[in-house]
C-alpha positions in Angstrom: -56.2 71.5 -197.6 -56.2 75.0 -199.2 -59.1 77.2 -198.8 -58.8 80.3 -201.0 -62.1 83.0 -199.2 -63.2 85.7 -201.5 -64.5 88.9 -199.0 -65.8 92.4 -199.7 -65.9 95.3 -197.8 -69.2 97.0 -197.9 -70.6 100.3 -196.8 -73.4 100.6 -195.9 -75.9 103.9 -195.9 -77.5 105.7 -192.9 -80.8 108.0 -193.1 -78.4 110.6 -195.3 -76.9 110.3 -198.8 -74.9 112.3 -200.7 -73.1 111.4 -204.2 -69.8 111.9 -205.9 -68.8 115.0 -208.2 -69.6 113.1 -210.9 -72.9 111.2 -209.8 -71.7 107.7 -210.2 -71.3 106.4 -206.7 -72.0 107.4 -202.9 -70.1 109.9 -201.2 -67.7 107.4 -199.1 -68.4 110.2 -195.9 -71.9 109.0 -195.8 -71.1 105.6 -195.6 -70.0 102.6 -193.0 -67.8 100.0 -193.9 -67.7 96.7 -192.8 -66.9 93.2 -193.7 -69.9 91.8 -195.8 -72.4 89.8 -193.7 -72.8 86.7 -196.3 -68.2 86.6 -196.3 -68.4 86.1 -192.9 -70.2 83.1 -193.1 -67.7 81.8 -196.1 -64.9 82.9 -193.4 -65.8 80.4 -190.5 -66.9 77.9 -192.8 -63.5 77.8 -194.1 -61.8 78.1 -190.7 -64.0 75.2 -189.9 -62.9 73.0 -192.4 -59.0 73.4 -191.7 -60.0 72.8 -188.3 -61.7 69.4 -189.1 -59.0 68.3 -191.1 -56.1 69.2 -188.5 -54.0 71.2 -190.7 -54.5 73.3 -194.3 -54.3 77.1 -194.6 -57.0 79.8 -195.3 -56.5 82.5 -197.6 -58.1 85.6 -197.5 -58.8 87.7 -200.8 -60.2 90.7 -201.9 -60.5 92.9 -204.6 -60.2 96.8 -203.4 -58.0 99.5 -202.3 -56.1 100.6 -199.0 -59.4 101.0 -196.7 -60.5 97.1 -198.2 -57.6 95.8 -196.0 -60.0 96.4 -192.6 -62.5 93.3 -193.8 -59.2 91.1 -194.8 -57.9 91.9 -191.0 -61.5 90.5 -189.8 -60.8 87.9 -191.8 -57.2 87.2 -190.4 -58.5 88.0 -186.7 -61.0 85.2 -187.2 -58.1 83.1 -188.1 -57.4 83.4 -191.4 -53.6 82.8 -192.3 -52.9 85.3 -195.2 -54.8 88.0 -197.0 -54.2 88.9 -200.5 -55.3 92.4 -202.2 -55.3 92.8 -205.5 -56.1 96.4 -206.5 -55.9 98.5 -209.9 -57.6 101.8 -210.7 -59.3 99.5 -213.2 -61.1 98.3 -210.8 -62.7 101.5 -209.3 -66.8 100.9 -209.4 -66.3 97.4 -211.6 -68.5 95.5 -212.1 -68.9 91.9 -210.7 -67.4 90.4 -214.2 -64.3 92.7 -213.9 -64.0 91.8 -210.0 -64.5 88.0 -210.8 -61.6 88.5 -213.6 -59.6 90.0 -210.9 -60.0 87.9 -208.5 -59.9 84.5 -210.5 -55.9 85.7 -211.3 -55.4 85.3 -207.5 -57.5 81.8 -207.0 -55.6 80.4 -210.0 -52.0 81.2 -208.7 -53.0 80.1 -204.9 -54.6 76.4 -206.8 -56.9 75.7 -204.1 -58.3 72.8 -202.9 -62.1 74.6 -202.3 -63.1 78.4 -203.5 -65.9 79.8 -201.0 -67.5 83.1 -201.5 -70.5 84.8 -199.3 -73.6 84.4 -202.1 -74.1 88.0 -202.5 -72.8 91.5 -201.1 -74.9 93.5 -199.2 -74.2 96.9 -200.8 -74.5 95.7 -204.7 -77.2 92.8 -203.8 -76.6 90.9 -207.5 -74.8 87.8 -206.3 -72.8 87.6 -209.5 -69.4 87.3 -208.8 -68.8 83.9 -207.4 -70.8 82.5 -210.4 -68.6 84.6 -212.7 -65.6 83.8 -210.9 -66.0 79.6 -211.1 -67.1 80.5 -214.6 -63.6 82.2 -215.6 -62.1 79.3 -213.7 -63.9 76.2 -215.2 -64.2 74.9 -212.1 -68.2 73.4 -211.0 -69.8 75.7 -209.2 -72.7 75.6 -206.4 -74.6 78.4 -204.7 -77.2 79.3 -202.0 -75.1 76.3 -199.5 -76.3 75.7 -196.1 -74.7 72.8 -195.1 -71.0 71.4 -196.5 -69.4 67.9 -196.0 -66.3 67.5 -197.8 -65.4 63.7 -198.6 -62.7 62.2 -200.8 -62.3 64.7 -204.1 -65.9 65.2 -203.2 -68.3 68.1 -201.5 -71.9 67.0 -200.4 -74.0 70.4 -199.8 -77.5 71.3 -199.5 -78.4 74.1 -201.3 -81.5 76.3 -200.4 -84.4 76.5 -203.3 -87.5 78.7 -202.9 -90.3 78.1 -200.6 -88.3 76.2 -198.0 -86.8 73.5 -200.3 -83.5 72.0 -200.1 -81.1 70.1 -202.8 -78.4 67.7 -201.8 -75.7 67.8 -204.5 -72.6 66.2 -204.9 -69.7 68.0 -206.6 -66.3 67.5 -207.6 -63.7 69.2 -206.3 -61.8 72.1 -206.1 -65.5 73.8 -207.0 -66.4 77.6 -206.3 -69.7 77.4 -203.1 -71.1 80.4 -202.3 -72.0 80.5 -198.8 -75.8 81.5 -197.0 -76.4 83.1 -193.9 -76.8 80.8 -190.9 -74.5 78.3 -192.3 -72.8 78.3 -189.1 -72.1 81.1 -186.4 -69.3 83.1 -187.1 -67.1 83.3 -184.5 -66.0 86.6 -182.5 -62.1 87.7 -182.9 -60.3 88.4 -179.9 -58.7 91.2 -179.0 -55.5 89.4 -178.9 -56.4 88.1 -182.1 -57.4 91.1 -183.5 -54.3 93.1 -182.8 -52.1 90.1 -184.2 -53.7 90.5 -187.1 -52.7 94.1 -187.5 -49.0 93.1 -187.6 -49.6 90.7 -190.1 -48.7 91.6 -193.7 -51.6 91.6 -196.7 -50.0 90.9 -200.0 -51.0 93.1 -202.1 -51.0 92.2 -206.6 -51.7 94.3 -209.6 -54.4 92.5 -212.2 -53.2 92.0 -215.7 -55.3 92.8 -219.0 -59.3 92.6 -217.0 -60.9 93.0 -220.2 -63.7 95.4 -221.0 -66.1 96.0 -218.1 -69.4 94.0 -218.5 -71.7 97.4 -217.2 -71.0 100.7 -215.6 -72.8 103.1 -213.4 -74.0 105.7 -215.5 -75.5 108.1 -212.7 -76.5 107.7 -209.2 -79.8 110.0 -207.8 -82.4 110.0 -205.5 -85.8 109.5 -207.0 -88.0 112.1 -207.5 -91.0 111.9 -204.8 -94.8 111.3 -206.4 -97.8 112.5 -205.2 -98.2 109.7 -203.0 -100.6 106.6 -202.6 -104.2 106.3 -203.5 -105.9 104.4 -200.9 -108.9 102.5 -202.9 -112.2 101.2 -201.6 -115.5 99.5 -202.4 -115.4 95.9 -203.0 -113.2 93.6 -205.4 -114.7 93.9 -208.7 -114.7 98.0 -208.2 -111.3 98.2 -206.9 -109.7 96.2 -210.1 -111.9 98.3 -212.5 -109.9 101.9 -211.0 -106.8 99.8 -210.7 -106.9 99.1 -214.7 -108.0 102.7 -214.7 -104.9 104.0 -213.1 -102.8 101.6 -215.7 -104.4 102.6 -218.6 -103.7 106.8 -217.6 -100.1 105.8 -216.6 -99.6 104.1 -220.0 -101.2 107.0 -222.0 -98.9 109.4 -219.9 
């Protein structure tokens, strides 16, 4: 069994920001990087079913430049067998579509067995591109899993719904999951493991035509502070009448 991984790295902000020249993305010095939490999850999930089938290779990929190749080595540390990068200045600040483009070139080529993808990044939060990605594929696609069984040409997974529900579903596969949190526990690299991974090689591919981007970041800034809250009191019926108040000032504002 082939298990093709789709991994981000992420940065993540501390209690300082500053933006690029041109105000469309976060200076990268005020950022940490890491890989993201949910790929981690799709990482030892995959790892987990080569191991229950006694053989099968993992395969790491990413969309992103040089300093992406630090969550693939995570990834290949964990016990991944191969990374793939594939990397174009197209793809500076894409958006998921043009990443999901990207990325389905690699998945096509590699013709895997199973697609898994973390259900959303922590930095961009829209948990877009594995949909887009089975979409460009045709291949069926289920998110949100928490639990994965694999049978013959089949998946069983539960999926999490709102308010605490859960739907089994059966799908066909190869099928595109995207993975939740708490799936499973995702295991620590060693250090041996860690430093093998270093020596090993990430293959690195150029996209073809990606098409025109779906959005674009027009400009990044902090939001101007108000005047604060107004703290209201008095009992229900006069706390809704200044509440419609308020709305009806904002809206002639």
């Amino acid at each position: 069994m082939k298990v093709v991984v789709c991994v981000k790295q992420v940065g993540s902000l501390g209690d300082e920001v500053e933006f690029t020249d041109d105000e469309r993305d976060v200076d990268p010095d005020y950022l940490d990087y890491a890989l993201n939490e949910w790929d981690s999850y799709a990482t030892e999930e995959a790892l987990r079913l080569r191991e229950a089938g006694g053989d099968g290779e993992v395969v790491a990929v990413t969309a992103g430049d040089e300093d992406a190749e630090d969550c693939m080595r995570r990834a290949l540390a964990m016990g991944a067998d191969r990374g793939i990068r594939v990397w174009s200045d197209v793809l500076v600040g894409a958006d998921p579509i043009t990443v999901a483009r990207a990325l389905a070139e690699v998945v096509r080529a590699e013709s895997p067995d199973l697609v898994l993808c973390g259900v959303q990044s922590s930095d961009a939060v829209q948990a877009a591109t594995g949909t887009a990605l089975a979409e460009i594929l045709d291949l069926p696609r289920v998110a949100v899993i928490t639990k994965l069984e694999l049978g013959n040409g089949t998946a069983t997974v539960h999926r999490e719904l709102e308010g605490g529900l859960v739907d089994v579903v059966e799908v066909e596969t190869p099928a595109v999951l995207t993975i939740q949190t708490g799936i499973n526990e995702p295991r620590y690299a060693t250090l041996r493991a860690i430093k093998q991974a270093e020596q090993k090689e990430i293959e690195v591919r150029e996209p073809g035509d990606l098409g025109s981007p779906a959005a674009g970041v027009r400009r990044m800034f902090v939001p101007p502070k108000g005047e604060g809250a107004e703290i209201l009191d008095g009992d229900a019926a006069s706390i809704a009448g200044r509440i419609k108040e308020i709305v009806d000032e904002r809206m002639k504002a």
